[in-house]
N, C-alpha and C positions, 0 to 999 in steps of 0.2 A: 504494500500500500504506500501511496505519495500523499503527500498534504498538498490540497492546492485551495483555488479560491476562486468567486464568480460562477458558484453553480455547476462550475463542471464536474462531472462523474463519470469517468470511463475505466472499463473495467479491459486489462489484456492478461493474455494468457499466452506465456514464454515467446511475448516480444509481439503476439499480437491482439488488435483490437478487437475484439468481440461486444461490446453496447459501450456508445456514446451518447450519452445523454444530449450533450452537444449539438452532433450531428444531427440526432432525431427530430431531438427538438420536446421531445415527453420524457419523463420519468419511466424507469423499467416496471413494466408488472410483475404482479407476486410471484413467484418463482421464474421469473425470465430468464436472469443472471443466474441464476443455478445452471439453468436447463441449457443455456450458451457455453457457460462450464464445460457440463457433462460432454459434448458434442465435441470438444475441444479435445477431449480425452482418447 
């Protein structure tokens, strides 16, 4: 985990992006970022 600031939230997995809040533009749903996770796996 990074500490940042201004709302951003993005979440990578060994170097890559998988949910940016950012980008989207919306907040992730309830188990989104798991299930991005998993997939990663």
């Amino acid at each position: 985990m990074r500490p940042s600031s201004g709302g951003v939230f993005e979440v990578t997995v060994d170097g890559k992006l998988v949910f940016s809040k950012k980008a989207l533009n919306r907040h992730a749903a309830p188990g989104e970022v798991l299930e991005l996770i998993r997939q990663c796996a």
